[in-house]
N, C-alpha and C positions, 0 to 999 in steps of 0.2 A: 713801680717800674721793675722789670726783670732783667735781671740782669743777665750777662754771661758766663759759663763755668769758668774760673778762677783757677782750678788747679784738677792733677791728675796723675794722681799717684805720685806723688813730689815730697821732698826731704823737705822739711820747714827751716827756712834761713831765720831763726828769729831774734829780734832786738835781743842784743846782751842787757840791756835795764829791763824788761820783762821778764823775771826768771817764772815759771811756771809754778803756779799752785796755789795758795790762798783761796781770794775769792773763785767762788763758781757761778757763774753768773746764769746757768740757762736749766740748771735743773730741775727738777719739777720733786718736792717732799708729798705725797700723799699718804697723809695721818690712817693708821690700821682701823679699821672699821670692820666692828664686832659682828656684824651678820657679812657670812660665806657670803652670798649674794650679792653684797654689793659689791666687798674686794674683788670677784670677779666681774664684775661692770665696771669697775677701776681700772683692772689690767687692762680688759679688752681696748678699753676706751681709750686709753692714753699708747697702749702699744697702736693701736690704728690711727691716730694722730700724730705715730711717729715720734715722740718726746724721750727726750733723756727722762729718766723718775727711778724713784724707786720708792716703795712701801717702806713707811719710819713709823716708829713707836712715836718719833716726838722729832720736829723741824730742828735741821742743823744752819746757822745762820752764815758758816764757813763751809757750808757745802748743798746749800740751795739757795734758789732765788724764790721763789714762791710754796708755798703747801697751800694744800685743799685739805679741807675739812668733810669728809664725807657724810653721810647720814648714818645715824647712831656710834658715832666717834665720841671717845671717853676725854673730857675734858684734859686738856693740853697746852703748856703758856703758848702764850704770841708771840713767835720771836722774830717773824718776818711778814713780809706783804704776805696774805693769806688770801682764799676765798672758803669761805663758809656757803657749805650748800644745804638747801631744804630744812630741815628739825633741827641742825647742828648751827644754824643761824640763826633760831630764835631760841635755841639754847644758852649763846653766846651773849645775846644782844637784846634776846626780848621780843615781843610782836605780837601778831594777831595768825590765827589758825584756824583754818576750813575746812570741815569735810565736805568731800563729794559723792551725792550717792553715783552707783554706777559706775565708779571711774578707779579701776577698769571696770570691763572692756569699752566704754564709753569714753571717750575724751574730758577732761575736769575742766579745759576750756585750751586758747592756740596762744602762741608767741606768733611774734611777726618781726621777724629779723633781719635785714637784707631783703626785704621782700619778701620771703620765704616765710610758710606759713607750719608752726611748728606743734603741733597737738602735746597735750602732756597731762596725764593720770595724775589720779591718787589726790592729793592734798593742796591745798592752795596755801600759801603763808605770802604774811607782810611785814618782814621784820623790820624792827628802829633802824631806820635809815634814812639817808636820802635816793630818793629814786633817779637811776641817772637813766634810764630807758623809758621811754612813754609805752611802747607795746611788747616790753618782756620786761618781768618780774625782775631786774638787775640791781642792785641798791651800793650804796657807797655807806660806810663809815671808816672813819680814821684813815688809815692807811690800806683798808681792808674792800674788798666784795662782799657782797649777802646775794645769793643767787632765790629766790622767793618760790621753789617747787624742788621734788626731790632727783633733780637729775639721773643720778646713776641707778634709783628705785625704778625710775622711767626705763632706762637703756637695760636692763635687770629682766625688767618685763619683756622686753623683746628680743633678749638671750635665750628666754624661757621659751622660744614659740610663740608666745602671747596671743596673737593676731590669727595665729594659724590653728593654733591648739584649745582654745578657750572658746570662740566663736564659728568653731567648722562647719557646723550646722547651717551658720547665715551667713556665711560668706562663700561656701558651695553650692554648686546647683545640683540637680538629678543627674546630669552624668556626672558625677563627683571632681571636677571643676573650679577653680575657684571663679568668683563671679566679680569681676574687676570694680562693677559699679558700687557692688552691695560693700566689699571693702573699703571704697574710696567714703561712702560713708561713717562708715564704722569709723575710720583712721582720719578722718576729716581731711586729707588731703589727698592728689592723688597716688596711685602707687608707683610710677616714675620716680617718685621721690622716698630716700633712703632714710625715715627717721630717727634712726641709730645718729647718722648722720651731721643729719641739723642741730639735735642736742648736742653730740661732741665737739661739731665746729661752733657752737655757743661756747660752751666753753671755753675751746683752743681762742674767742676772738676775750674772752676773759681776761685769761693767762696775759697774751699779749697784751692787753690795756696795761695789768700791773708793773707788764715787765718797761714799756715805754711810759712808765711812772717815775720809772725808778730809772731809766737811763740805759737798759741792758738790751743787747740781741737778743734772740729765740732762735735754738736749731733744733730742727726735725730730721729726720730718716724717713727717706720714702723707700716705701716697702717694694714693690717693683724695683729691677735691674734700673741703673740709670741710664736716663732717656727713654725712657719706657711711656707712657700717660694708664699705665692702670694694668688689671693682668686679666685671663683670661684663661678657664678652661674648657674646652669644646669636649663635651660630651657626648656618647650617640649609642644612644639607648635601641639595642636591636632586636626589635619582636618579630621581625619575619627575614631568612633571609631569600635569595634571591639572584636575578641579574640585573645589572647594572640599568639605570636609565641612560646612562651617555649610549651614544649614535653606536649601531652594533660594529665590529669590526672584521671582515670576513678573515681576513690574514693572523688573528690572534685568537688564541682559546675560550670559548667565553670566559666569565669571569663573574662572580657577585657583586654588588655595590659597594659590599665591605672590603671584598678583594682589589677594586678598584681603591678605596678608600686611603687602605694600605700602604700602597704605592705611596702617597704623599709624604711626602720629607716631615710635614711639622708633625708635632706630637697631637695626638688625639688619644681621648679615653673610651673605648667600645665596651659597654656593660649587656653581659647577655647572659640568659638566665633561660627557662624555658617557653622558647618562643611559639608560633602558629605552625611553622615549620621546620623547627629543627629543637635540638637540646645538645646543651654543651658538650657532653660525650661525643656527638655525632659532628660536630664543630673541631675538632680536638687539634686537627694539624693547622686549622685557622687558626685557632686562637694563640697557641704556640710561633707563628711567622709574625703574629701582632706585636708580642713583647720583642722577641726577634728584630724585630724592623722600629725599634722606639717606642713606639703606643704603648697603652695601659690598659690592661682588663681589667675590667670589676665588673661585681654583680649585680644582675637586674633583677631586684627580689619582687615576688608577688604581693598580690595584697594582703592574703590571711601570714606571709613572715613578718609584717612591720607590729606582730602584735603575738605571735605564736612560736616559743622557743624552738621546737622541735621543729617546723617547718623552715624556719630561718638556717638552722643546723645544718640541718637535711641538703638546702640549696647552698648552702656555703660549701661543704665538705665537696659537694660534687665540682665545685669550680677550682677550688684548692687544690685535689688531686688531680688534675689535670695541668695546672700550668705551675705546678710542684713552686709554691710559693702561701705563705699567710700574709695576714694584715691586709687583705685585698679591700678594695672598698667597696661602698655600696649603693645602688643608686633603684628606689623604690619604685614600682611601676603607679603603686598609690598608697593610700595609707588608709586600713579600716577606721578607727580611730585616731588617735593624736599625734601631732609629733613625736613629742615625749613617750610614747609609748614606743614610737619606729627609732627613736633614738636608743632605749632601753633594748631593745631588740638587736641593735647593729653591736652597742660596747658585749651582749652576752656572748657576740663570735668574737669576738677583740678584734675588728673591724679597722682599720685606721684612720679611715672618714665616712661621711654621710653626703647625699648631694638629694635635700630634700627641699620642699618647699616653691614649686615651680607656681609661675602667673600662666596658667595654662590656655587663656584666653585672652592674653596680653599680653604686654612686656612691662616689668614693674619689681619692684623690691615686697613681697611677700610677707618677707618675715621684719620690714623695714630695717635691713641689715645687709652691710654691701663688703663686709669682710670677712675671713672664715672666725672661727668661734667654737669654742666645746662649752657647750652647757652642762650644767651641774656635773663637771671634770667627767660626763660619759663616753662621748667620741668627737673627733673634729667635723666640724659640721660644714660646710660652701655653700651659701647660700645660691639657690638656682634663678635667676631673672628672667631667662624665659624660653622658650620651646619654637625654634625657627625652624620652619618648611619652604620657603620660598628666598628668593634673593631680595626682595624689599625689607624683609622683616630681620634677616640680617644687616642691614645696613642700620635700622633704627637703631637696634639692642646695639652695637658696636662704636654707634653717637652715645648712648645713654651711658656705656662703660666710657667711655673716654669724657664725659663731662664731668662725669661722679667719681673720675681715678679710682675708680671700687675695683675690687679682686674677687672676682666673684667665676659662675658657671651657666655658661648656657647650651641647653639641648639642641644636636642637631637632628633633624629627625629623615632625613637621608645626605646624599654623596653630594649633591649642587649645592644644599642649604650649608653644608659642612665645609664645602671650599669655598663657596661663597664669604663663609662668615670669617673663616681663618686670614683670606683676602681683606676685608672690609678693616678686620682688626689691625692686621698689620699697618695699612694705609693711614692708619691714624694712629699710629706709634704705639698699639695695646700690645702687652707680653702674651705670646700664646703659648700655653704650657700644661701641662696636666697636672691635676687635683692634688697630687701626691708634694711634687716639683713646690706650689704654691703654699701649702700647710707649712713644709720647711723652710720656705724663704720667710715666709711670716715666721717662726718662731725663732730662726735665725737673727732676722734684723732688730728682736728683741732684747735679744742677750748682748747686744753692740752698746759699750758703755763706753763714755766718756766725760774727761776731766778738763774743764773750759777756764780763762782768765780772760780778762775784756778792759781795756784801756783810754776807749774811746777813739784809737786809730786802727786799735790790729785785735782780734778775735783769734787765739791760739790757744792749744789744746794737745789732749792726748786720745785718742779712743783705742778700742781695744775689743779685739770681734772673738766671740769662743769657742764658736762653729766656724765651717767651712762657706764665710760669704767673703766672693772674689773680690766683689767692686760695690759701692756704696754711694746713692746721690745725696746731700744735705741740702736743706732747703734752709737758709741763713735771712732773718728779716730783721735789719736793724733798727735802733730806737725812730729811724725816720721813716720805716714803712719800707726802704729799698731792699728788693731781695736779690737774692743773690743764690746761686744752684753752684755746688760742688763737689766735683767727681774726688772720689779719692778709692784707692785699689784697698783691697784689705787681704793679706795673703799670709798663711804663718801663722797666725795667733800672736802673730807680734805688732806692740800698741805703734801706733801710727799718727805722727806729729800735723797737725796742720796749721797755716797761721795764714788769717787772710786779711788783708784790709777789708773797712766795713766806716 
C-alpha cells in the first residue's frame, strides 16, 4: 500500500526515550571487492537503487543492517545478515560450478522474477543451500542469502557497452542501425526492458527479504526531484538547419526550427557539429541566445571523431571557442567502431558526458541501462532510449520512462517531436532537464548520508547532504511491506532530523 507524504521539511519532535544513535537499522555494508570492475557495478547499482551503503573493509554490526559479499571478496567474519553473491557463495559455503561456453555475449541461461524474464552471463553456481526460488538461483542458509550467478560480473558487463560494443556487427544493419530484433535475441528479452535493471531490483527485493527477517525498515533516495516519476533529457541533434515546420506566419520574421525551439521555456540540449547546411561558426549568435535562453549546447561529433583524436579535437575546439565555455558534452552522429572506443575519444577532450547508444529503430534500453554511469572512470555516460520524429512515438518512450523511473535521454529529431515529447513527459510527472542538470543530481543524491534508529513505532534519524540538493523524496518500506514517501528539504549542508511513524 502507498502511502502518503508524511513530512516536509519539518523539525523532528522526537520521543525523549529514543535518544538517537546505536543501532542502524537500514544501511547497506558492501564488502571491498578486489577487481575495479566490480566495485564499480557495486556503486552504480546500489547508488541507482537509491540505498544508504557504503564500501567497508569488514561489516560493522552497530552500523549496518545487512552486507553483500561481492564477487572476488577476501574472506571476512559474518557479523550480520549477509548476502553472498556468485564465487563468494561457494567460497563461503561450498557447491557446485559451471561454465558456459559463449556467455558472453550469449546469455548462460534467464531468471524469472515477478514475471520478468532476467538473462544472465558468465557462470552458473549452486551453492549448499536451501533453494528458496523455483526460477532464480536464490538460496538460504543460516541467517544468510547465496545469490547462484555473479551479479555485479553481469551489471559490469553492461557498464562496459557489452551489448553494444562486443556484438555491433550482429546487432547493426547496413545502414549502421541497430536492429531491434537481432538484439532482442542476442539479450533474450526484449529491449523495452532495462537489464541493468532487473538484476538490481533482484537484488534490492534480496536486501528487503533480509531486512523483514530481521524486523527493520528499508530507506531509499530517489534520484529525481520529489514527485517527479523518473527524469528526462531531450536532446536535438541538428544536421541541417532550416525553417520552421509550424504554419508560416506572415506578421513575424521567419524563423528556423531551432529558433522557434528556443522560444520554449523548458530546457533542451541542441548538439550541433557540422551539419548539411551550416557549421557552427556560421551558427555563432544562434548558438550563443541558446545558452542565453537556458538550453544546452554540445557537440554533434562525426563518425571518423568517435575513434580519431585529432578529429574529435578539431570539432571540439571549434564549438568551445564559440560559446567560450569547456566540459561541453557530446553526442555522436554514429560510431565507426565501439563504444569504448567513442568513449575514449570523448574523456581525451575532457568532455563532461557522453549520450551514446541510441535504439535507432525502436524504443528500448541498448546498452540495458536506464541511469547515467562512467565506465572504466572515462566519462559520464546517458544512456539514449530512443530517436522520436513524430507525436506517437513520443508518447511511447515517455510511458516507457515513466514505468522504468529511469533517467535517461531521448533524441528529438525536430521542433513537433520536441514539444511533443517535453508535453507527454510532463503529463506523466517525468523531470525534464538537460544532460548536465541530471549527471549532478545523480552524484548529488549519492553523497546524501544518513544515520537511522528503528523502534518498531517511529523510524528517526539524521541525514546530511554535501552538495547543493534542495529537496529529497525517501521511499520508507516497513517490516510489513507498507510504504511510505517522504518529502524532506535539504538546504545548508546542515544534517536534517526526521522521525516518522512506520
Amino acid at each position: 500500500m502507498r502511502g502518503r507524504p508524511v513530512g516536509r521539511g519539518f523539525k523532528s519532535h522526537r520521543p525523549h526515550h529514543l535518544p538517537l544513535g546505536g543501532v542502524v537499522p537500514t544501511n547497506i555494508a558492501a564488502v571491498r571487492s578486489s577487481d575495479k570492475s566490480v566495485r564499480n557495478a557495486v556503486k552504480y547499482t546500489l547508488d541507482s537503487l537509491g540505498l544508504f551503503w557504503e564500501e567497508v573493509e569488514e561489516p560493522d554490526p552497530l552500523r549496518h543492517s545487512v552486507a553483500i559479499f561481492p564477487e572476488a571478496a577476501e574472506f571476512v567474519p559474518i557479523v550480520i545478515p549477509s548476502i553472498f553473491i556468485g564465487e563468494t557463495a561457494i567460497s563461503y559455503y561450498g557447491g557446485e560450478k559451471k561454465e558456459v561456453e559463449n556467455s558472453p555475449p550469449e546469455p548462460a541461461g534467464f531468471l524469472n522474477v515477478n514475471n520478468v524474464r532476467i538473462p544472465y552471463f558468465g557462470v552458473k553456481y549452486e551453492p549448499s543451500g536451501d533453494r528458496i526460488l523455483r526460477q532464480a538461483p536464490l538460496y538460504a542458509k543460516d541467517n544468510n542469502l547465496l545469490l547462484g550467478y555473479d551479479l555485479f560480473r553481469n551489471i559490469s558487463y553492461f557498464l562496459k557497452g557489452g551489448e553494444s560494443s562486443l556484438n555491433i556487427r550482429r546487432i547493426k544493419s547496413s545502414d549502421k542501425r541497430f536492429d531491434p530484433k537481432v538484439l532482442e535475441e542476442i539479450r533474450g528479452t526484449p529491449p523495452s526492458i532495462p537489464i541493468v535493471d532487473v538484476h538490481a531490483r533482484f537484488l534490492l527485493s534480496s536486501i528487503l527479504l533480509l531486512h523483514k527477517r530481521e524486523g527493520f525498515p528499508l530507506i531509499m533516495k530517489k534520484v529525481p526531484p520529489s514527485g517527479y516519476n523518473g527524469a528526462l533529457s531531450v536532446s536535438v541533434p541538428v544536421f541541417r538547419t532550416g525553417r520552421s515546420r509550424f504554419r508560416f506566419n506572415p506578421f513575424r520574421k521567419p524563423e528556423s526550427w531551432i529558433e522557434s525551439l528556443a522560444r520554449h521555456a523548458d530546457p533542451l540540449s541542441f548538439f550541433v557539429g557540422r551539419g548539411d547546411d551550416y557549421t557552427p561558426s556560421k551558427v555563432r549568435d544562434l548558438l550563443l541566445s541558446l545558452e542565453e535562453n537556458g538550453h544546452e549546447v554540445g557537440l554533434l561529433a562525426s563518425l571518423r571523431a568517435s575513434i580519431d583524436h585529432m578529429v574529435i579535437s578539431e570539432e571540439y575546439e571549434e564549438l568551445t571557442s564559440i560559446i567560450k565555455r569547456g566540459n561541453v558534452g557530446i553526442r555522436f552522429k554514429g560510431i565507426i567502431s565501439t563504444l569504448v572506443d567513442a568513449w575514449k575519444s570523448a574523456a581525451y577532450v575532457r568532455s563532461s558526458y557522453v549520450l551514446a547508444g541510441e535504439l535507432s529503430r525502436g524504443i528500448g534500453f541498448s546498452l540495458g541501462i536506464s541511469y547515467p554511469f562512467k565506465p572504466n572512470d572515462l566519462v559520464w555516460n546517458i544512456p539514449v532510449v530512443a530517436r522520436v520524429s513524430t507525436t506517437d512515438s513520443a508518447r511511447r518512450v515517455a510511458d516507457l520512462v515513466a514505468r522504468w523511473e529511469c533517467v535517461v535521454d531521448v533524441d528529438a529529431l525536430n521542433d513537433l517531436s520536441a514539444i511533443s515529447l517535453i508535453r507527454n513527459a510532463q503529463e506523466r510527472g517525468i523531470w525534464v532537464t538537460t544532460p548536465t542538470e541530471i549527471i549532478e543530481r545523480f552524484r548529488s543524491v549519492s553523497e546524501i548520508k544518513g544515520l537511522f534508529r528503528y523502534d518498531r513505532r517511529y523510524l528517526e534519524g539524521k541525514m546530511t547532504s554535501y552538495s547543493d540538493v534542495e529537496d529529497l523524496q525517501l521511499r520508507i518500506i516497513s517490516p510489513e511491506g507498507k510504504d511510505i514517501l517522504l518529502k524532506v528539504d535539504l538546504k545548508g549542508n546542515r544534517p536534517k532530523e526526521i522521525n516518522v511513524p512506520v
